[in-house]
TORMARNU-799270 format. One record per residue (C-alpha): residue in one letter; x, y, z; residue number from 1. Coordinates in steps of 0.5 Angstrom, whole numbers, always signed. Layout:
<sites>
A;X;Y;Z;NUM
...
</sites>
This chain:
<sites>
X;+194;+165;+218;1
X;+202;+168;+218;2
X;+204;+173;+224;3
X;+209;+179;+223;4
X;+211;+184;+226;5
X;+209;+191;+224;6
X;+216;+194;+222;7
X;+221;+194;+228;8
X;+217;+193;+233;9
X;+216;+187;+237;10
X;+208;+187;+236;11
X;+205;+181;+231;12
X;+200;+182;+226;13
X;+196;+178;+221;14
X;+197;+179;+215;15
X;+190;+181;+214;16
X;+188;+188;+217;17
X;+180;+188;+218;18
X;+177;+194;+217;19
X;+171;+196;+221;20
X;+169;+202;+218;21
X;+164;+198;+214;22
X;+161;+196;+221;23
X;+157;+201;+225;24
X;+151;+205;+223;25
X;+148;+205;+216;26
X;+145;+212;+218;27
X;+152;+214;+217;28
X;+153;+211;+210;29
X;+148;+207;+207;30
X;+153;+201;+205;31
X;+156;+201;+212;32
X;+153;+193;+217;33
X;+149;+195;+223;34
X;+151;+190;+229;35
X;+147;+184;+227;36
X;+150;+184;+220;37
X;+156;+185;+222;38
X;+157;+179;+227;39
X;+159;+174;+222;40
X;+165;+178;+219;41
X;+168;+179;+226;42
X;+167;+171;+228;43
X;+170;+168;+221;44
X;+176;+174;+222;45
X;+177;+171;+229;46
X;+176;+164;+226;47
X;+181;+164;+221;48
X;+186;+167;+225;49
X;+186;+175;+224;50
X;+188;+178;+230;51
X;+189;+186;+228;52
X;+183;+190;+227;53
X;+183;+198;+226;54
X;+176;+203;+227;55
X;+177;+211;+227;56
X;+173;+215;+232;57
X;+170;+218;+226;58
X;+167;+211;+223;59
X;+159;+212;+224;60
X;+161;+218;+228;61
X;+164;+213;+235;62
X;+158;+207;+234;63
X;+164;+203;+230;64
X;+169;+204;+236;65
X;+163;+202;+241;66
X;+161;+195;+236;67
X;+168;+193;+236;68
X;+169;+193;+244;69
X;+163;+189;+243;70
X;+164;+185;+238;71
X;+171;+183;+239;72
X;+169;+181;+246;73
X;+165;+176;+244;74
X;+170;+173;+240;75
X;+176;+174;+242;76
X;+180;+175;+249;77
X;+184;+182;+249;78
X;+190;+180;+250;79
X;+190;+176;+244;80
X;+188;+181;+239;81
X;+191;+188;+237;82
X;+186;+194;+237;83
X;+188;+201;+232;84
X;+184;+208;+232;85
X;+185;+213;+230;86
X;+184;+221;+233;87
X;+184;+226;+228;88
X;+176;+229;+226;89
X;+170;+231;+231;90
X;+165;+225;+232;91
X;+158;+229;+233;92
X;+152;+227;+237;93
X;+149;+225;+231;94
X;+151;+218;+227;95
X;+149;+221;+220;96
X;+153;+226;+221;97
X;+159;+227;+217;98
X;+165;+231;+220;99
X;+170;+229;+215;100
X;+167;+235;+210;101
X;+163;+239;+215;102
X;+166;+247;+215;103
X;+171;+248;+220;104
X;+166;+254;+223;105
X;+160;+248;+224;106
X;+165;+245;+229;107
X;+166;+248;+236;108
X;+173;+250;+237;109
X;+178;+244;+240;110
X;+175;+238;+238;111
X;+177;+236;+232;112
X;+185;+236;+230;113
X;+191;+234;+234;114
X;+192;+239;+239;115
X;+194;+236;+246;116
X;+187;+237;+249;117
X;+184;+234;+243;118
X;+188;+228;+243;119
X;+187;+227;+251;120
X;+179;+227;+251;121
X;+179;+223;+244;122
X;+184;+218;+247;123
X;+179;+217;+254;124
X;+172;+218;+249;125
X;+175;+211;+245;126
X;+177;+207;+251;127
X;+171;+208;+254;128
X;+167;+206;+247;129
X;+171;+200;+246;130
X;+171;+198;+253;131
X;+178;+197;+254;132
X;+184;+199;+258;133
X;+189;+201;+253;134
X;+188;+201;+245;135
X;+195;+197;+242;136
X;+195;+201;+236;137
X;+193;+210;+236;138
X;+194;+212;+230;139
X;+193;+220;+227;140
X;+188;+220;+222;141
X;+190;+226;+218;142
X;+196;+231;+219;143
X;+194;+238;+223;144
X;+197;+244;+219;145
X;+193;+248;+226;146
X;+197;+245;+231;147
X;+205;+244;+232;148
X;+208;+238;+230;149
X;+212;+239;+237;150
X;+205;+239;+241;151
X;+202;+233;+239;152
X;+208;+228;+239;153
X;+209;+230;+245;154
X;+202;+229;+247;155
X;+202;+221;+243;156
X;+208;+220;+248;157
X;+205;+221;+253;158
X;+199;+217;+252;159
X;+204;+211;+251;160
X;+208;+213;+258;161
X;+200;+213;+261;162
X;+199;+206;+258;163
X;+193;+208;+255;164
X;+197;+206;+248;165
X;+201;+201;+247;166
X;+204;+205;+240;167
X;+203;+210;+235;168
X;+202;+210;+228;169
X;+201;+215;+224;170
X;+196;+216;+216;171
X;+195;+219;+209;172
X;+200;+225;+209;173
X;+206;+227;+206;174
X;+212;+224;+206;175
X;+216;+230;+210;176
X;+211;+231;+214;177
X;+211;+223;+216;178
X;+219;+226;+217;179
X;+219;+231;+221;180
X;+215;+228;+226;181
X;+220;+222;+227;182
X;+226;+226;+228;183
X;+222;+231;+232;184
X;+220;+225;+237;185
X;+227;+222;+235;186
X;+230;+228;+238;187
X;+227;+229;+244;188
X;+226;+221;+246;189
X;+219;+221;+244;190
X;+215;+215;+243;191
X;+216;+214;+234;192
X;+211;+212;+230;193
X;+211;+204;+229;194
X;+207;+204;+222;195
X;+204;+209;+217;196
X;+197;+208;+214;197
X;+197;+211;+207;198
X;+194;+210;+200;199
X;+197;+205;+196;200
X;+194;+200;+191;201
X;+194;+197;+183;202
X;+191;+203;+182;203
X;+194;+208;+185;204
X;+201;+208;+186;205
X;+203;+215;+188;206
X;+207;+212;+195;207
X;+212;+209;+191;208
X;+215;+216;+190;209
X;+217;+218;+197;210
X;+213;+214;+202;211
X;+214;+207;+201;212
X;+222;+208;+200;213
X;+222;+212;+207;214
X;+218;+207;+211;215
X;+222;+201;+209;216
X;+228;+205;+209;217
X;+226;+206;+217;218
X;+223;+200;+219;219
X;+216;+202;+219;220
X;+210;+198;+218;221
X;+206;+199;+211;222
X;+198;+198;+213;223
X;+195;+201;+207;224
X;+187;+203;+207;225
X;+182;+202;+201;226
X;+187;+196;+198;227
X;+182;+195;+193;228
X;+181;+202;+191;229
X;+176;+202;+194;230
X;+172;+196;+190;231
X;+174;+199;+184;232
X;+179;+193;+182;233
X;+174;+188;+183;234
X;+172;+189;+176;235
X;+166;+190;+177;236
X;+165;+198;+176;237
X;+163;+203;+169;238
X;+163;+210;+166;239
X;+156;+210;+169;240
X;+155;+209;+176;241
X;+153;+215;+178;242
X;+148;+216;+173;243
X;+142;+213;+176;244
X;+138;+213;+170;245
X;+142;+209;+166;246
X;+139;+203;+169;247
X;+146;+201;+171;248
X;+147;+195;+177;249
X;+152;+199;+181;250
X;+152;+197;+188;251
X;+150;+204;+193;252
X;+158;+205;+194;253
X;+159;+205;+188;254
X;+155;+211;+187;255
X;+155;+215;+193;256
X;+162;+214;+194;257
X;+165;+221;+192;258
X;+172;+220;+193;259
X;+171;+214;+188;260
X;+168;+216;+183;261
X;+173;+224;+183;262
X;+180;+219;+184;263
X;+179;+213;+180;264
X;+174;+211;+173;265
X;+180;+215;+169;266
X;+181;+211;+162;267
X;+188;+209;+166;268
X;+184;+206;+171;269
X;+180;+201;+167;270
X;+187;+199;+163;271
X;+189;+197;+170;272
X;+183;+193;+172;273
X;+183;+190;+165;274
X;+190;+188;+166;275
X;+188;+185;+173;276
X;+183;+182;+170;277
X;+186;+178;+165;278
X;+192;+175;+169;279
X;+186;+174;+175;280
X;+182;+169;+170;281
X;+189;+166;+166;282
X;+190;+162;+174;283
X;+183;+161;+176;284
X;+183;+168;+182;285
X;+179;+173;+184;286
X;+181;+180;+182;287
X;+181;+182;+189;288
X;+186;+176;+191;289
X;+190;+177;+186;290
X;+190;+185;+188;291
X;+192;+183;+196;292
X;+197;+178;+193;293
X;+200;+184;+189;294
X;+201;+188;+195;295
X;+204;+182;+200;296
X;+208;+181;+194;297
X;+210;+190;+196;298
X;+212;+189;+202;299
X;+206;+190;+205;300
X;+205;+189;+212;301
X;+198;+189;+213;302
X;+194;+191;+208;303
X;+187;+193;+211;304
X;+181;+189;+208;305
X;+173;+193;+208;306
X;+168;+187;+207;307
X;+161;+187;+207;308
X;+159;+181;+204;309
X;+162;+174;+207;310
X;+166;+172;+200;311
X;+170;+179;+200;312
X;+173;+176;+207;313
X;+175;+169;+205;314
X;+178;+172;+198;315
X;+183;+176;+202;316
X;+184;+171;+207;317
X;+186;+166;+202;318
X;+191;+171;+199;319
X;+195;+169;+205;320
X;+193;+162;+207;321
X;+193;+160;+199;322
X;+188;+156;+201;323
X;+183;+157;+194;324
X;+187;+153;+190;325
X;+195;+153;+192;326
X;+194;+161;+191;327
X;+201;+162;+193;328
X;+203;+158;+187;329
X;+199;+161;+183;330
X;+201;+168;+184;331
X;+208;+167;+186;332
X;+210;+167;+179;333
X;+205;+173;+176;334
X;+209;+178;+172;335
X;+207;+184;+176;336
X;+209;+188;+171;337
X;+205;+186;+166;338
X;+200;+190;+170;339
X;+202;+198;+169;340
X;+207;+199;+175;341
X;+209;+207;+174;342
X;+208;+211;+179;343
X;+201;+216;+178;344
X;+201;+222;+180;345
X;+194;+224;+183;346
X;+194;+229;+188;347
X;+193;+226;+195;348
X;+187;+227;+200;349
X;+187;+232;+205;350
</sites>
């Protein structure tokens, strides 16, 4: 596994990023792997030498945090591995429930967002479920339109000055938002922001506008969510996937995921995977190895990987290895832009 530091820090990741929203409660979500299915991703991760691992308070509402911390200890010493989470959403007392589209009126006030109160209490709720002293990497989840950008990158900075995190990051925003924190932090000498967690892949392209120049610009680390478009570029999607009565065999995400099926299944995006597509069979690959290959091919720091079947693991893991066939050699000379490479202009998640 290569190592390489996430943007101008001294920190080295994997190139690999394991997501472990996939490991948690199926209370949550149906496609999620409780901790005995989840066992053999970690330790095949570990194996192969990924050391970066990145969970949210909000995944199966804490319960992913609290197997993380376990999971990793098993496998793994702290000091060799890099913990992300992230602060942002209210964490319920129930593990089926979902905060992320509750009504704001349903949430007791101070326990959701990116107030210093918020923060403080969600950072030691964290620690004490993953079971650890500090978290390497903190990231905001969302941006906080309720709270001054001034109140919470002060609260971040001293977080970092306690040594309760060792860096910050920061995820899905607009690209003035992400500027204005840094310079806001930059003028006070406040801890920056080290990496920005946004949505990019084949099929959505939109970060290349402003997002993207602005990290590279500013040496900051690019660990993309949903590098797969949420398993849409695997090929393996239709029209229908939604609709239980046409007998279809689309797997539980596939239907129940509704960021999915409003953002992606447009004809632009079947064009797309169908391009992929093709250039994957010609060199004997996976549509998702070649997926992963193109964002390292972007400059990509560490695109973070959802896996829940074993195969979906090696497959990312093998784009940065080339251990499938010489992957390396047959991807170094795919024309990318046989692949639509415009920018698409779709609005971007709140």
């Amino acid at each position: 596994m290569e190592y390489v530091n996430l943007g101008s820090s001294g920190l080295k990741v994997s190139r690999i990023c394991l997501g472990m929203m996939t490991y948690g409660s199926p209370k949550w979500r149906p496609w999620v792997l409780d901790k005995a299915a989840s066992r053999p991703f970690i330790r095949r991760a570990v194996e192969a030498g990924i050391n970066f691992f990145d969970t949210a308070n909000l995944y199966s509402n804490g319960l992913s945090e609290t197997l993380t911390g376990k999971l990793l200890k098993e496998y793994a010493k702290r000091e060799e591995i890099i913990i992300a989470t992230k602060v942002y959403f209210h964490v319920s007392d129930e593990i089926g429930a979902d905060a992320a589209s509750a009504s704001s009126k349903s949430i007791p006030p101070n326990t959701s967002g990116l107030s210093r109160k918020h923060i403080f209490d969600a950072v030691d709720a964290s620690l004490k479920r993953l079971n650890t002293d500090y978290i390497d990497l903190y990231q905001i989840h969302r941006w906080d339109n309720a709270t001054p950008i001034e109140e919470t990158m002060e609260a971040l900075n001293d977080l970092v000055r306690s040594g309760k995190v060792r860096y910050i990051g920061a995820s899905s925003m607009w690209a003035w938002q992400f500027a204005k924190a840094q310079q806001i932090a930059r003028e006070n000498n406040w801890s920056r922001f080290i990496s920005m967690q946004n949505h990019y892949n084949l099929a959505y392209r939109e970060e290349e506008r402003e997002m993207i120049p602005l990290c590279k610009d500013q040496g900051i680390g690019l660990i993309p969510w949903s590098p797969l478009a949420r398993g849409f570029l695997a090929g393996n999607r239709k029209l229908d996937d939604k609709d239980d009565s046409k007998n279809n065999s689309a797997t539980s995400r596939a239907k129940t995921d509704e960021m999915a099926l409003r953002v992606f299944y447009s004809d632009a995006d079947f064009d797309v995977v169908n391009a992929l597509t093709k250039i994957a069979k010609e060199r004997g690959l996976s549509n998702a190895q070649v997926a992963y290959a193109w964002l390292l091919h972007k400059g990509v720091t560490a695109p973070i990987v959802g896996a829940s079947k074993l195969h979906q693991l090696d497959e990312a893991i093998s784009a940065t290895t080339g251990k499938s066939g010489n992957l390396k050699n047959r991807t170094s000379r795919i024309r990318y832009w046989d692949i639509d490479n415009s920018p698409r202009n779709i609005k971007k998640e709140a």
